[in-house]
Each structure stands twice: as structure tokens, then as C-alpha cells.
N, C-alpha and C positions, 0 to 999 in steps of 0.2 A: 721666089720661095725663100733664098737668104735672107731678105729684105727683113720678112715675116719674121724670121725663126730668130735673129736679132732683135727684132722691138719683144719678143717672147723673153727671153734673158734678161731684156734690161728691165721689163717688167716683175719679171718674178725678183731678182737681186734687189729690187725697190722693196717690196713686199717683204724680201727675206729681210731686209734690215730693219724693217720696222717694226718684226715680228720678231727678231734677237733683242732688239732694244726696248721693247715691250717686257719680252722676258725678263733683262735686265735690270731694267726699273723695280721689276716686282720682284728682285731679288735681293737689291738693294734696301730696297725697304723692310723688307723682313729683315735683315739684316741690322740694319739701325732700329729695329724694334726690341729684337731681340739683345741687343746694346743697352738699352736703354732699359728693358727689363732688368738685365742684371745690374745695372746701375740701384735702380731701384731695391731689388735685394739684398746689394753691401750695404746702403747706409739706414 
């Protein structure tokens, strides 16, 4: 049963990271968008 409930963890932490870095990315980008708008509006 440990066996199981271990590949369970390393599974989900897989998932979770991919889904933090997902998130990341798309906040990063908004981010440089929003930069780059205001760039736009000073000059």
C-alpha cells in the first residue's frame, strides 16, 4: 500500500509543478505586456 501512496505524491508534485509554472508563465507574460504597454504610453 506504501508503495502506491508514494508513486501517488510523486505524481501529483509532477502535476503540481507544472501547473505553478504554467501559472507562472502566464503571469510573466502579462507582466511584460503590461511593460511594454506603458512603454508605449511614455513615448
Amino acid at each position: 500500500m506504501n508503495h502506491w501512496k508514494k508513486e501517488d505524491s510523486s505524481q501529483n508534485s509532477v502535476y503540481g509543478k507544472i501547473k505553478i509554472k504554467k501559472e507562472y508563465d502566464k503571469a510573466r507574460q502579462n507582466f511584460i505586456r503590461r511593460e511594454t504597454d506603458c512603454i508605449k504610453d511614455g513615448s
